[in-house]
PyMOL Python script that loads the backbone (N, CA, C, O; Angstrom):
from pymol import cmd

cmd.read_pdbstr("""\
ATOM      1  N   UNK A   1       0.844  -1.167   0.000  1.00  0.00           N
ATOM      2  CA  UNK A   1       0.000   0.000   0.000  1.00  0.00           C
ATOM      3  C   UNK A   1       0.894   1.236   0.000  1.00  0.00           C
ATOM      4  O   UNK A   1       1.851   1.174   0.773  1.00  0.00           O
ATOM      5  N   UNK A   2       0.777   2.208  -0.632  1.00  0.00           N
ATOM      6  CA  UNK A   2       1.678   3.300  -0.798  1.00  0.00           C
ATOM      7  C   UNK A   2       1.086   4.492   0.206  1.00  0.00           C
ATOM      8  O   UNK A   2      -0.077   4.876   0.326  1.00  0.00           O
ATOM      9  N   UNK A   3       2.090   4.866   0.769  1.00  0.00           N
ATOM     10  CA  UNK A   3       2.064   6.168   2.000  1.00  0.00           C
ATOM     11  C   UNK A   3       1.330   6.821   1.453  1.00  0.00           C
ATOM     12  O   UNK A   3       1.063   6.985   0.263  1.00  0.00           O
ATOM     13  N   UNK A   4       0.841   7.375   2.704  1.00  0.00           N
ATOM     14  CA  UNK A   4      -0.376   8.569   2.897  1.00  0.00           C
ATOM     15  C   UNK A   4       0.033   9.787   2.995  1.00  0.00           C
ATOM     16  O   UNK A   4       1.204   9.887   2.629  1.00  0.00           O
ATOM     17  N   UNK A   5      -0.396  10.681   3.306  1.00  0.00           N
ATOM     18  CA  UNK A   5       0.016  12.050   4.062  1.00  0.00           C
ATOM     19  C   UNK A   5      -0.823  12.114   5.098  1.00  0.00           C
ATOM     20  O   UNK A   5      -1.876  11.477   5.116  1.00  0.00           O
ATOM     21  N   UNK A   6      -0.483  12.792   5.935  1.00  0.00           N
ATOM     22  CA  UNK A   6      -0.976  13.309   7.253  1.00  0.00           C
ATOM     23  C   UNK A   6      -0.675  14.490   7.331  1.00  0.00           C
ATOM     24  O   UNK A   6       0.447  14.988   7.238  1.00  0.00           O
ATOM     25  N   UNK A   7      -2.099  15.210   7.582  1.00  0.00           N
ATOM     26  CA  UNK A   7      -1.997  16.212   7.912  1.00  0.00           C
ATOM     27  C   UNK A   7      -1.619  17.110   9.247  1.00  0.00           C
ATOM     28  O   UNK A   7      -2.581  16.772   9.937  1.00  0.00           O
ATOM     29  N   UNK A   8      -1.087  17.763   9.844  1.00  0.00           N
ATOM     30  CA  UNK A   8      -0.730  18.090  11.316  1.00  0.00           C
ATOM     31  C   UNK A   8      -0.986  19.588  11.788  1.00  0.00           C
ATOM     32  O   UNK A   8      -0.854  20.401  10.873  1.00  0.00           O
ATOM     33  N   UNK A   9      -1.213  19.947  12.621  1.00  0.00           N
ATOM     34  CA  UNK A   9      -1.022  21.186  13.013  1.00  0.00           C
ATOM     35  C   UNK A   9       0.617  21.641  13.051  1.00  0.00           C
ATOM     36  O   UNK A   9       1.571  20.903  12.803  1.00  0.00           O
ATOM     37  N   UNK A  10       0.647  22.698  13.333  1.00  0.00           N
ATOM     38  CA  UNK A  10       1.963  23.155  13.684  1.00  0.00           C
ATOM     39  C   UNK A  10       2.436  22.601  14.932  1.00  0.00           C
ATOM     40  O   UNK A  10       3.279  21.704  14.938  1.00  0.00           O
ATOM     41  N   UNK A  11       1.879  23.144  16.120  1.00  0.00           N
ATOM     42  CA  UNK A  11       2.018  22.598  17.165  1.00  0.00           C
ATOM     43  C   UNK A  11       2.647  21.561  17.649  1.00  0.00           C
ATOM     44  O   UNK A  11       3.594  21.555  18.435  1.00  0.00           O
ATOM     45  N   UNK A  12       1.799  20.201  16.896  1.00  0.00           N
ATOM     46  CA  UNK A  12       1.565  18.559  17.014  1.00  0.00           C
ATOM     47  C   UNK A  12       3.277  18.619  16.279  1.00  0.00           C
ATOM     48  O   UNK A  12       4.209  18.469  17.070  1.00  0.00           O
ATOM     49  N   UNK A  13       3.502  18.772  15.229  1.00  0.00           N
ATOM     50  CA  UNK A  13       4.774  18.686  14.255  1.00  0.00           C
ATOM     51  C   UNK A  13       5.974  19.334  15.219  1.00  0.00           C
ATOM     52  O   UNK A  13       6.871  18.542  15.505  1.00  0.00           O
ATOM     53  N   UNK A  14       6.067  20.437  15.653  1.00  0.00           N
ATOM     54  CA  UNK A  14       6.751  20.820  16.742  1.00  0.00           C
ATOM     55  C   UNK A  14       7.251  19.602  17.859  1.00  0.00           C
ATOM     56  O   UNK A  14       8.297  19.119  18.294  1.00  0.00           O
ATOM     57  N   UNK A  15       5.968  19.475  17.990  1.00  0.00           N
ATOM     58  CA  UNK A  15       5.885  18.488  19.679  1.00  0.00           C
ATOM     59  C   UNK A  15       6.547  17.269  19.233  1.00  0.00           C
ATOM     60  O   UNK A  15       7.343  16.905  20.099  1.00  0.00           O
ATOM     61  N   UNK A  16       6.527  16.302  17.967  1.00  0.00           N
ATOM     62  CA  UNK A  16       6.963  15.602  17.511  1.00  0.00           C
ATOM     63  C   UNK A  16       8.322  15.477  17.114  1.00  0.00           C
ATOM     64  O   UNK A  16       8.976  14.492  17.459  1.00  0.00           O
ATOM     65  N   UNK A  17       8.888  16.546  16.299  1.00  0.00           N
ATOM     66  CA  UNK A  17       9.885  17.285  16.710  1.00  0.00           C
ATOM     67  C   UNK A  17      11.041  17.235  17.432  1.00  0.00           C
ATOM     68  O   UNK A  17      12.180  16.886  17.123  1.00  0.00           O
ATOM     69  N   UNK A  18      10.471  17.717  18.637  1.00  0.00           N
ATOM     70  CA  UNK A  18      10.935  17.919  19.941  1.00  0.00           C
ATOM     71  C   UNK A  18      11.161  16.589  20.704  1.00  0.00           C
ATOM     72  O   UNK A  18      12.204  16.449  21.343  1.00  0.00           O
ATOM     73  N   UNK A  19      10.118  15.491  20.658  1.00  0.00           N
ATOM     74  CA  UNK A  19      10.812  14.226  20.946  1.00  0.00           C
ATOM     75  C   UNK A  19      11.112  13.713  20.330  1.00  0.00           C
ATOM     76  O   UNK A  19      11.235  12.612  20.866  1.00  0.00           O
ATOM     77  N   UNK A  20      11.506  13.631  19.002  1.00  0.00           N
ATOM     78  CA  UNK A  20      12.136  13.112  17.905  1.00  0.00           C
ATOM     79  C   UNK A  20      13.531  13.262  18.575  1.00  0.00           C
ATOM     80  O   UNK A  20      14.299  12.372  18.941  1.00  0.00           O
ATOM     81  N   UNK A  21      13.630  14.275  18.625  1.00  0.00           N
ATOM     82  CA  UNK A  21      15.334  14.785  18.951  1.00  0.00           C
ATOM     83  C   UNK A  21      15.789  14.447  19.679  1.00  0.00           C
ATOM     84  O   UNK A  21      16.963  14.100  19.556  1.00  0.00           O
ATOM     85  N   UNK A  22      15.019  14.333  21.058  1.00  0.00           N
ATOM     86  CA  UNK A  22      15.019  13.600  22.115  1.00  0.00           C
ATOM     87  C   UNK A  22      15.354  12.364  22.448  1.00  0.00           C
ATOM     88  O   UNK A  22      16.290  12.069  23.191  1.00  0.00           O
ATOM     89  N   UNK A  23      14.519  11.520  21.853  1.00  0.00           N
ATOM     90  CA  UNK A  23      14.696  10.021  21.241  1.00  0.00           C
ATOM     91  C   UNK A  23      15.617   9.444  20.531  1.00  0.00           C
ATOM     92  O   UNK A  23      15.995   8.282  20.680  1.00  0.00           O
ATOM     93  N   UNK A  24      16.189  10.561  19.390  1.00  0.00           N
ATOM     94  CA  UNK A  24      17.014  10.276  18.842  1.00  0.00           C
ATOM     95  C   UNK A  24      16.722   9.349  17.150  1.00  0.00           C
ATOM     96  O   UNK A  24      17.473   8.735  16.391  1.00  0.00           O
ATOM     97  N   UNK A  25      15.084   9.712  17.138  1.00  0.00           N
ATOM     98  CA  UNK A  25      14.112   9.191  15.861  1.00  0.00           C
ATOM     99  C   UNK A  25      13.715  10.649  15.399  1.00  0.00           C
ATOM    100  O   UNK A  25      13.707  11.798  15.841  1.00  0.00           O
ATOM    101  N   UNK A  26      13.379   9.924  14.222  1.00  0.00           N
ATOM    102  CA  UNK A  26      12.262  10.955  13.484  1.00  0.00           C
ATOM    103  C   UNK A  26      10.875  11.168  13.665  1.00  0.00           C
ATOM    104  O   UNK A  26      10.075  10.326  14.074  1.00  0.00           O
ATOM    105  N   UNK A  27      10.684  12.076  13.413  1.00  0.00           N
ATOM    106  CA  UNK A  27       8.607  12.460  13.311  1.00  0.00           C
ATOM    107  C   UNK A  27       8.687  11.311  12.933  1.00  0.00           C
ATOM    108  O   UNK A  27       8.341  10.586  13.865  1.00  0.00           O
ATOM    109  N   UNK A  28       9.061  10.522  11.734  1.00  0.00           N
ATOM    110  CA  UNK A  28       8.510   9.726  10.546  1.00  0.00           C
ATOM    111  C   UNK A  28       8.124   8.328  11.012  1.00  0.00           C
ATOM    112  O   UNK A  28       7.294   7.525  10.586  1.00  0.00           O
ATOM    113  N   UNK A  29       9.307   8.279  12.392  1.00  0.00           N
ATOM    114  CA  UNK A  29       9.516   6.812  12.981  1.00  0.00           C
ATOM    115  C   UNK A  29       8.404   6.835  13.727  1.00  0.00           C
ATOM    116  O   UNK A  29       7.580   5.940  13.542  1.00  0.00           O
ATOM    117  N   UNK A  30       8.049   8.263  15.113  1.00  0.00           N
ATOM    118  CA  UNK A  30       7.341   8.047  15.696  1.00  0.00           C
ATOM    119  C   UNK A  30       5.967   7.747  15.784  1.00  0.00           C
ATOM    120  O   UNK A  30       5.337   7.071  16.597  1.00  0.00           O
ATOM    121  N   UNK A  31       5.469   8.689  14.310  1.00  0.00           N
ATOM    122  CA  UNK A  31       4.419   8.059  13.869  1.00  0.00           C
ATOM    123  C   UNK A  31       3.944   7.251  13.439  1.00  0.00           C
ATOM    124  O   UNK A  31       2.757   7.000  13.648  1.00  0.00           O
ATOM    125  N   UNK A  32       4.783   6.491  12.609  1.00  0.00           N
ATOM    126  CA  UNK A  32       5.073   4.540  12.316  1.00  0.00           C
ATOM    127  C   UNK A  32       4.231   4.317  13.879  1.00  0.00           C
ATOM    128  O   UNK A  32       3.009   4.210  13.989  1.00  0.00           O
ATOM    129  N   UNK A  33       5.020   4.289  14.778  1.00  0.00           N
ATOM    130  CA  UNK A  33       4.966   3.588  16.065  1.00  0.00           C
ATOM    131  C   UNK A  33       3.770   3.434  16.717  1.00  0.00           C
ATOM    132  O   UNK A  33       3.287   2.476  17.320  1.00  0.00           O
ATOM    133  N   UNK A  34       3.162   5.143  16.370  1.00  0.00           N
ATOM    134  CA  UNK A  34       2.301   5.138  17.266  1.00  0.00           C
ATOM    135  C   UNK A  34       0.860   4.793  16.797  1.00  0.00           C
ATOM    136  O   UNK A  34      -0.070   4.783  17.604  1.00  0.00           O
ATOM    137  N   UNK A  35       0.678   4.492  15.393  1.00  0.00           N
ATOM    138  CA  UNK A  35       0.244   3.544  14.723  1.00  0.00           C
ATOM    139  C   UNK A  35       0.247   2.620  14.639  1.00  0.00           C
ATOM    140  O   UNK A  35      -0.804   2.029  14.389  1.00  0.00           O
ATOM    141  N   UNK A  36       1.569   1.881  14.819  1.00  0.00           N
ATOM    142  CA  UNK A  36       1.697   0.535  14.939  1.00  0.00           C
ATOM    143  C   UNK A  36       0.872   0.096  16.257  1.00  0.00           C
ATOM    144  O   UNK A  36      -0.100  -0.658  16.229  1.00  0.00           O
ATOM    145  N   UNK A  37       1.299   0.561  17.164  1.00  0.00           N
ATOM    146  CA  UNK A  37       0.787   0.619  18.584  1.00  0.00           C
ATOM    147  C   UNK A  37      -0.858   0.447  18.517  1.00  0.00           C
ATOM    148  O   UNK A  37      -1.421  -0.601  18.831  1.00  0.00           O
ATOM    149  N   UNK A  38      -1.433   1.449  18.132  1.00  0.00           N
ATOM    150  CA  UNK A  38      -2.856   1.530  18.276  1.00  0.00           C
ATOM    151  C   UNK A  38      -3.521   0.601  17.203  1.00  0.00           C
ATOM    152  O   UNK A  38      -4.443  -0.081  17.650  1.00  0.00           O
ATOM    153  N   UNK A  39      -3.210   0.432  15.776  1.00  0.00           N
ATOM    154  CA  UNK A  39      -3.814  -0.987  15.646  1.00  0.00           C
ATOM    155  C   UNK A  39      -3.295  -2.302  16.571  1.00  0.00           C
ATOM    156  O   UNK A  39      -4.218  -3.107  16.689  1.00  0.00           O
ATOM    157  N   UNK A  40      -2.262  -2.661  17.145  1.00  0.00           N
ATOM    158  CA  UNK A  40      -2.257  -3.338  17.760  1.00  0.00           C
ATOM    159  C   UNK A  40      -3.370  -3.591  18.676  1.00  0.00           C
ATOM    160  O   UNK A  40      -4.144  -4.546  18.739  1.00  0.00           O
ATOM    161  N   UNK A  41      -3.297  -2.764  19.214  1.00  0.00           N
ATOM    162  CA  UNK A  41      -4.068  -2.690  20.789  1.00  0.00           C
ATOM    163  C   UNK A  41      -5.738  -2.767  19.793  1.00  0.00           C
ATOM    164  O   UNK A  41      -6.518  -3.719  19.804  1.00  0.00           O
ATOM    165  N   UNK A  42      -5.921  -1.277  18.905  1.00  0.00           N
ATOM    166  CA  UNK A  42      -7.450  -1.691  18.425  1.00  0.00           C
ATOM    167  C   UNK A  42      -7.906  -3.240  17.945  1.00  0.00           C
ATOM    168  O   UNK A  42      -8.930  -3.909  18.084  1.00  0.00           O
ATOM    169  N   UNK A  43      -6.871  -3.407  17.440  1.00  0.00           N
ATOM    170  CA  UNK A  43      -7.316  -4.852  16.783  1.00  0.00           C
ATOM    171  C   UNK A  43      -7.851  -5.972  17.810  1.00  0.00           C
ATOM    172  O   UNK A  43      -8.976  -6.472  17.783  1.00  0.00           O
ATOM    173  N   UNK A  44      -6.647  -6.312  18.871  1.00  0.00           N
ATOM    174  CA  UNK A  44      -6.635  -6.868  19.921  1.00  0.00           C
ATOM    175  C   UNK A  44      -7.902  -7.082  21.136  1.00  0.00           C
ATOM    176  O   UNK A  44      -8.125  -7.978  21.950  1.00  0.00           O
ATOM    177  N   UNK A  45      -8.751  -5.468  20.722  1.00  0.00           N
ATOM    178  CA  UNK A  45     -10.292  -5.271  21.329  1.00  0.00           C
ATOM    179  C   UNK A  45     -10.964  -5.802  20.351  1.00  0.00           C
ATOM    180  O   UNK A  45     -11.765  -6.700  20.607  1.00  0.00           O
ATOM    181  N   UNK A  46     -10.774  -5.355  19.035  1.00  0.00           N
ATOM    182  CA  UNK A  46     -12.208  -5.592  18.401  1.00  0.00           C
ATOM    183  C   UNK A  46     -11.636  -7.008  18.161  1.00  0.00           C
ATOM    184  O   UNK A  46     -12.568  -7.435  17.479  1.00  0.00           O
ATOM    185  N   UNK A  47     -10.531  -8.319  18.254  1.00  0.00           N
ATOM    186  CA  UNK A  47     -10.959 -10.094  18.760  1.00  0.00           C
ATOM    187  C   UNK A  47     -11.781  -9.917  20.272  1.00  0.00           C
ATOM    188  O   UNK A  47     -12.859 -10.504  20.358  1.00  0.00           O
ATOM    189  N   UNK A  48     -11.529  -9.499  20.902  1.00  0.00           N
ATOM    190  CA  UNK A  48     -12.071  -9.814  22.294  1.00  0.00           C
ATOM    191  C   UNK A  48     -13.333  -9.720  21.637  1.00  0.00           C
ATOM    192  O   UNK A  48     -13.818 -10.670  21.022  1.00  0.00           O
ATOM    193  N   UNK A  49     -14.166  -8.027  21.806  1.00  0.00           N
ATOM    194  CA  UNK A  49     -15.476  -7.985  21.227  1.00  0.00           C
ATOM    195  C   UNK A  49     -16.195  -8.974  19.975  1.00  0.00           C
ATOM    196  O   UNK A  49     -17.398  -9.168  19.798  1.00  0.00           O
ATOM    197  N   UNK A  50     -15.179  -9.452  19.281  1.00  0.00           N
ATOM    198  CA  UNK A  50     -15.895 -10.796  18.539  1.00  0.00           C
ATOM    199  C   UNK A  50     -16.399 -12.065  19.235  1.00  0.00           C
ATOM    200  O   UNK A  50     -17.362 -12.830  19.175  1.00  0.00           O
ATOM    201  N   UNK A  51     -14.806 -11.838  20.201  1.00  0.00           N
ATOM    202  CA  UNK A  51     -15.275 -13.145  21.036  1.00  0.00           C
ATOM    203  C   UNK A  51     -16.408 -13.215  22.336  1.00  0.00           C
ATOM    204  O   UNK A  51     -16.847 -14.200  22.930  1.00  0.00           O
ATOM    205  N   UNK A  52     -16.654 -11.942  22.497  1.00  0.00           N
ATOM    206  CA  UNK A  52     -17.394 -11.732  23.521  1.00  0.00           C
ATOM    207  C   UNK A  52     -19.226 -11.844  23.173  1.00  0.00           C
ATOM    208  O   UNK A  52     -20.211 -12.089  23.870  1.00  0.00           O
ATOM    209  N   UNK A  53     -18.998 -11.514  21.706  1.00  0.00           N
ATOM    210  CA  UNK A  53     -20.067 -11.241  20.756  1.00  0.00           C
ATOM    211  C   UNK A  53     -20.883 -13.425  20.383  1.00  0.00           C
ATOM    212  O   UNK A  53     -21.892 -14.123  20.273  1.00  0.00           O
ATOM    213  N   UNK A  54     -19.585 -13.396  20.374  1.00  0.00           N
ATOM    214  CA  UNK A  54     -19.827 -15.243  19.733  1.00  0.00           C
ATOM    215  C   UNK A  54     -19.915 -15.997  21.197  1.00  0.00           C
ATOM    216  O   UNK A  54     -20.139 -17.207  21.219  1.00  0.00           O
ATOM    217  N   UNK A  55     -19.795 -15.506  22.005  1.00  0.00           N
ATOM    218  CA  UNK A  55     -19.801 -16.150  23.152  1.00  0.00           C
ATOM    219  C   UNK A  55     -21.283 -15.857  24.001  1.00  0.00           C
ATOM    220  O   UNK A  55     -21.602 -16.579  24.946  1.00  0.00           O
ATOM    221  N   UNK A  56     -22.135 -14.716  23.543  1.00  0.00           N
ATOM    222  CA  UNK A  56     -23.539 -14.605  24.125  1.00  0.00           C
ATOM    223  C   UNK A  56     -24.440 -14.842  22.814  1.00  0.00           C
ATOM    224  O   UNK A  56     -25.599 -14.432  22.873  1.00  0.00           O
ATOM    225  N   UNK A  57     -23.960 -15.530  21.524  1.00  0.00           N
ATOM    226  CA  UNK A  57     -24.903 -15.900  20.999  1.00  0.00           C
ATOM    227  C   UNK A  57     -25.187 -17.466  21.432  1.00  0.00           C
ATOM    228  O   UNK A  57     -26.213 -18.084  21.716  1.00  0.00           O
ATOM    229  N   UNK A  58     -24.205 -17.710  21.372  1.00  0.00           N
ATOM    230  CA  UNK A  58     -24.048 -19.372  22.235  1.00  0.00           C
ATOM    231  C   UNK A  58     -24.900 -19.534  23.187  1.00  0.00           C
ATOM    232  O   UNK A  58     -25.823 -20.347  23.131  1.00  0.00           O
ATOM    233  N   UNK A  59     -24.618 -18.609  24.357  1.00  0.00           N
ATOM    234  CA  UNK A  59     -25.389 -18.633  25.399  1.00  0.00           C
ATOM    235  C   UNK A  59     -26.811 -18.362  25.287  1.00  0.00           C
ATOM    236  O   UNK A  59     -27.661 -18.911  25.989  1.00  0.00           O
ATOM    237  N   UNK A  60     -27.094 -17.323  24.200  1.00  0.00           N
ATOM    238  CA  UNK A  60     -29.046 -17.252  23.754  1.00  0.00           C
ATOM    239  C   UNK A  60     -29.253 -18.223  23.073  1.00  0.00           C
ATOM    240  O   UNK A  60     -30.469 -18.390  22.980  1.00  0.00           O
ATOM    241  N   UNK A  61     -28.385 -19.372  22.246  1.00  0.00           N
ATOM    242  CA  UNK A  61     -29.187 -20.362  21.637  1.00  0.00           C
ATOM    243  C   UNK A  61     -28.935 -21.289  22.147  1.00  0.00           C
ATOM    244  O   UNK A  61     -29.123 -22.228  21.373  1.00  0.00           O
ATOM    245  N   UNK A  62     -28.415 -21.760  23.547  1.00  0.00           N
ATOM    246  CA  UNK A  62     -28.240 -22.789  24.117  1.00  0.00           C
ATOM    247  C   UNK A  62     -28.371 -22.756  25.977  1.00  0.00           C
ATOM    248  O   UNK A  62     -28.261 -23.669  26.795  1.00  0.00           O
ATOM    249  N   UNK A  63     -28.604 -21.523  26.121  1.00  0.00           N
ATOM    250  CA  UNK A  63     -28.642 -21.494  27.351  1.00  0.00           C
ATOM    251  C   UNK A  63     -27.870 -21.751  28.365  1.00  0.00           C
ATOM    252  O   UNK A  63     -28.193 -21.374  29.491  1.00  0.00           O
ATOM    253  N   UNK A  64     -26.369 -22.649  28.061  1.00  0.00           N
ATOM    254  CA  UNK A  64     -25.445 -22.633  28.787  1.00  0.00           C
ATOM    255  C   UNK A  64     -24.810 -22.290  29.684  1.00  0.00           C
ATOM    256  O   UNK A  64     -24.235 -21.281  29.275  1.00  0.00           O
ATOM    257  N   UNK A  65     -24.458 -22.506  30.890  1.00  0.00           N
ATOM    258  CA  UNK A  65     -23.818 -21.258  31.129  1.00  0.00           C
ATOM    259  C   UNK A  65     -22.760 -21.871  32.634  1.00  0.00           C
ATOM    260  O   UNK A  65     -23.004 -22.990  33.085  1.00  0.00           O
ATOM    261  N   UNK A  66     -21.880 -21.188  33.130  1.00  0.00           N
ATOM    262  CA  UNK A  66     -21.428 -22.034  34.140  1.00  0.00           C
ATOM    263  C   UNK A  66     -21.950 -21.065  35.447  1.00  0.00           C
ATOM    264  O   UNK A  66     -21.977 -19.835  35.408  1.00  0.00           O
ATOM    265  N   UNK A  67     -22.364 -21.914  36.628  1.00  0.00           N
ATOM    266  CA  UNK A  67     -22.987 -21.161  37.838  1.00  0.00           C
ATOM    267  C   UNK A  67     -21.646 -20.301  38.273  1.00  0.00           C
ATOM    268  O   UNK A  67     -20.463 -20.227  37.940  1.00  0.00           O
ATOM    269  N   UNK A  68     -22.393 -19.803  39.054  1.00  0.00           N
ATOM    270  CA  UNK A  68     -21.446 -18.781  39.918  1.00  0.00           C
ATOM    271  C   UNK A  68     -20.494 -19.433  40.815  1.00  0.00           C
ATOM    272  O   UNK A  68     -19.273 -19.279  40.851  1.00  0.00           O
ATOM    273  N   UNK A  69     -21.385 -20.338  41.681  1.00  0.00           N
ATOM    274  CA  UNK A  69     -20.286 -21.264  43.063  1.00  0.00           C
ATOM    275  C   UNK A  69     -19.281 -21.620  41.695  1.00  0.00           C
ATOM    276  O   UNK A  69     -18.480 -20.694  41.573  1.00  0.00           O
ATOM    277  N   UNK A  70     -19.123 -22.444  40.863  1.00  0.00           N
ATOM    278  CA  UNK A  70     -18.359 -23.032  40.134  1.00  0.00           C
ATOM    279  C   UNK A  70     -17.105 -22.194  39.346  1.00  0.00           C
ATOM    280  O   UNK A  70     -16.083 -22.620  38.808  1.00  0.00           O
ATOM    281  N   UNK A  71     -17.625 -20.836  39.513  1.00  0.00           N
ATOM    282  CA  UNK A  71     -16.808 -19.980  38.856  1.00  0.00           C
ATOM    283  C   UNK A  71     -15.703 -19.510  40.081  1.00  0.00           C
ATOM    284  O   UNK A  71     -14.478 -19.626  40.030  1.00  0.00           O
ATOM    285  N   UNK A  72     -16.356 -19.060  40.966  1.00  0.00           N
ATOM    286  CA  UNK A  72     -16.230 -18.571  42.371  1.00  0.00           C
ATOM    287  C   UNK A  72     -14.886 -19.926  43.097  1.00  0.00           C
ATOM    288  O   UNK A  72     -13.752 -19.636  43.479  1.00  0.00           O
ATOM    289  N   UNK A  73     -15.373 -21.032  43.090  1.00  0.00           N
ATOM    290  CA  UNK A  73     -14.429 -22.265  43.402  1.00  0.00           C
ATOM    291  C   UNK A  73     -13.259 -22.295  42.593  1.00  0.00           C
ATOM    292  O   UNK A  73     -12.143 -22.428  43.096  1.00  0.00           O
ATOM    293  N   UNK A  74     -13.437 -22.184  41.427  1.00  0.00           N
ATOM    294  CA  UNK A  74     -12.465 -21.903  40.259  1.00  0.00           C
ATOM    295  C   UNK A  74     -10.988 -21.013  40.573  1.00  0.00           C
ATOM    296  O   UNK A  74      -9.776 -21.209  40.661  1.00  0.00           O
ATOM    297  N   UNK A  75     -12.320 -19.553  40.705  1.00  0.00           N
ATOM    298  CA  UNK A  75     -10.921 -18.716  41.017  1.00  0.00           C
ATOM    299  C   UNK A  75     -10.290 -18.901  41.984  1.00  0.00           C
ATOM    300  O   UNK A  75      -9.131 -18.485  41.994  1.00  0.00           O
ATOM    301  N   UNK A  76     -10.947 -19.749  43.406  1.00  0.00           N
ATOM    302  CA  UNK A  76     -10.628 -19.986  44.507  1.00  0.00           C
ATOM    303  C   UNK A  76      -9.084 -20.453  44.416  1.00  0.00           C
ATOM    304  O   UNK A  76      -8.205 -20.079  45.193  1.00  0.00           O
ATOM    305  N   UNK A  77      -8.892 -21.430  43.214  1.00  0.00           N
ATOM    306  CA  UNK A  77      -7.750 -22.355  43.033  1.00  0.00           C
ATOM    307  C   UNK A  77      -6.558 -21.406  42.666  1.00  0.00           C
ATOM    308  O   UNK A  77      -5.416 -21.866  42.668  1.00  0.00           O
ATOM    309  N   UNK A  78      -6.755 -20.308  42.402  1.00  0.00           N
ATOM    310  CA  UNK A  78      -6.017 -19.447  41.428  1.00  0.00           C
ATOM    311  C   UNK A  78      -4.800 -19.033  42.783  1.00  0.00           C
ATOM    312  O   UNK A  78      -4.942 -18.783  43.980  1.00  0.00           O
ATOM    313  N   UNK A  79      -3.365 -19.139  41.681  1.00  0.00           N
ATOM    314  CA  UNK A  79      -2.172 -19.321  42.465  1.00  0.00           C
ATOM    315  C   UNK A  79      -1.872 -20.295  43.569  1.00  0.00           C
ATOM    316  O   UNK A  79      -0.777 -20.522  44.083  1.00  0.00           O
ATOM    317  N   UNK A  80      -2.872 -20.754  43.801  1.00  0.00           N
ATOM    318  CA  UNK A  80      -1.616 -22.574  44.639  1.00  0.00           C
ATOM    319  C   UNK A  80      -1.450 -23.270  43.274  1.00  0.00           C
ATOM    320  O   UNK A  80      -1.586 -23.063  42.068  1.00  0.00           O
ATOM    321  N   UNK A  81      -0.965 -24.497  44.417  1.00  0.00           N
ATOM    322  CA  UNK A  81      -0.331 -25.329  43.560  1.00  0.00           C
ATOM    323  C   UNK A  81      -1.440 -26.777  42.787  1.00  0.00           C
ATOM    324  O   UNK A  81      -1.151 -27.705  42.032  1.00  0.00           O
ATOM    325  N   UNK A  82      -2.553 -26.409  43.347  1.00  0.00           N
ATOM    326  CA  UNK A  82      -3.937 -27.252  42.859  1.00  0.00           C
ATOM    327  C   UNK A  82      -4.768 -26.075  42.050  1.00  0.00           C
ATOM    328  O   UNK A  82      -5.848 -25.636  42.445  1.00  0.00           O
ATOM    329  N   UNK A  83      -4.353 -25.807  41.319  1.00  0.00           N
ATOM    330  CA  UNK A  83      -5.049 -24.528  40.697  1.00  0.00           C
ATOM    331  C   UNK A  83      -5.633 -25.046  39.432  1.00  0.00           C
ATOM    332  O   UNK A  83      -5.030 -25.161  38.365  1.00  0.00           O
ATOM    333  N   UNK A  84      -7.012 -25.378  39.694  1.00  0.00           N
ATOM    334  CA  UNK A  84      -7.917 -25.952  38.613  1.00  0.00           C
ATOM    335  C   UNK A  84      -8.084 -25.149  36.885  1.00  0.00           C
ATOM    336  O   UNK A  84      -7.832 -23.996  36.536  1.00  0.00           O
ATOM    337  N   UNK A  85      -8.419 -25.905  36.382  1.00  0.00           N
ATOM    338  CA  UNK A  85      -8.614 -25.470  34.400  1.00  0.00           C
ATOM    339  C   UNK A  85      -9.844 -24.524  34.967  1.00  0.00           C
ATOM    340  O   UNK A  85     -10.133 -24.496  36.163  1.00  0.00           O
ATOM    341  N   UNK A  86     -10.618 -23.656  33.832  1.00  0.00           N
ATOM    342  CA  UNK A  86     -11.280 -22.641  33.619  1.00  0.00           C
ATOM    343  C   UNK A  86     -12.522 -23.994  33.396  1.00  0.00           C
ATOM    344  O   UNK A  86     -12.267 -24.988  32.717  1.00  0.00           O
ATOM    345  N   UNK A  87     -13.470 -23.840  33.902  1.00  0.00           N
ATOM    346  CA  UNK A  87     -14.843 -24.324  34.181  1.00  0.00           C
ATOM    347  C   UNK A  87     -15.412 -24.166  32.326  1.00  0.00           C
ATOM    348  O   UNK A  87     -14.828 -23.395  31.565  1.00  0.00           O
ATOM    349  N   UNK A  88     -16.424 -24.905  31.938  1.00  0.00           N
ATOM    350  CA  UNK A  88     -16.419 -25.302  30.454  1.00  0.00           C
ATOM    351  C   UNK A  88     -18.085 -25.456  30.483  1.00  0.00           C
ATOM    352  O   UNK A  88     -18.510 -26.579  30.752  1.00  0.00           O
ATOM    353  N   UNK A  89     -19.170 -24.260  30.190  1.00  0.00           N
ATOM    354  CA  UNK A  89     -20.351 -24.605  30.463  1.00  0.00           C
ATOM    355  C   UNK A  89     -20.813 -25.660  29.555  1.00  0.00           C
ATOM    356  O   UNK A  89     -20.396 -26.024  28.456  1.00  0.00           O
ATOM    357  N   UNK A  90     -22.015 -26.156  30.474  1.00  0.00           N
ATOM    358  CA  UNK A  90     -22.629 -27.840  30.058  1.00  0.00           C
ATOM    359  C   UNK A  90     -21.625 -29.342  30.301  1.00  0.00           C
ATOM    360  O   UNK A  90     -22.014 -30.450  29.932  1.00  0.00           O
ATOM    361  N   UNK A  91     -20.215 -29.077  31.027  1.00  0.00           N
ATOM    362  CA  UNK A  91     -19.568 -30.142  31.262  1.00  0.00           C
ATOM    363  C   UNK A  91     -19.163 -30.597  32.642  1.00  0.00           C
ATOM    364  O   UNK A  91     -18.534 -31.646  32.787  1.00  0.00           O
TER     365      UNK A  91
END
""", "prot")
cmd.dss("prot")
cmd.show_as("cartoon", "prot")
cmd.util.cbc("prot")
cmd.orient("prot")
């Protein structure tokens, strides 16, 4: 895909700039980064929200679901050394 332009204020280009120099990078790098960064992270939500999405259709067409004591016992295990698997509704 061939580069874009971005448009900036003065300001923002300054400020960029200024930790560019700092850093010892360019505007050019930091904005790479901080792009790179935020699809990371966006992407990373919108799997969760898929999975969160596919995970209450399940539950409206099957009703599934794991109780609370069972969840509650679960975490109970969390950090010893008998520290049970994640509870698996309907099993």
């Amino acid at each position: 895909m061939a580069s874009k332009a971005v448009k900036l204020d003065e300001t923002t280009c300054d400020r960029l700039k200024a930790l560019g120099e700092s850093r010892q990078r360019t505007p050019h790098w930091l904005m790479r980064e901080a792009i790179r960064q935020f699809l990371e992270r966006e992407e990373a939500a919108e799997s969760l929200r898929n999975d969160t999405l596919e995970r209450l259709a399940r539950f409206e067409a099957t009703g599934e679901a794991v109780p609370y004591e069972t969840v509650d016992a679960w975490l109970a295990t969390w950090g010893s050394e008998s520290e049970a698997t994640c509870p698996i509704p309907g099993v």
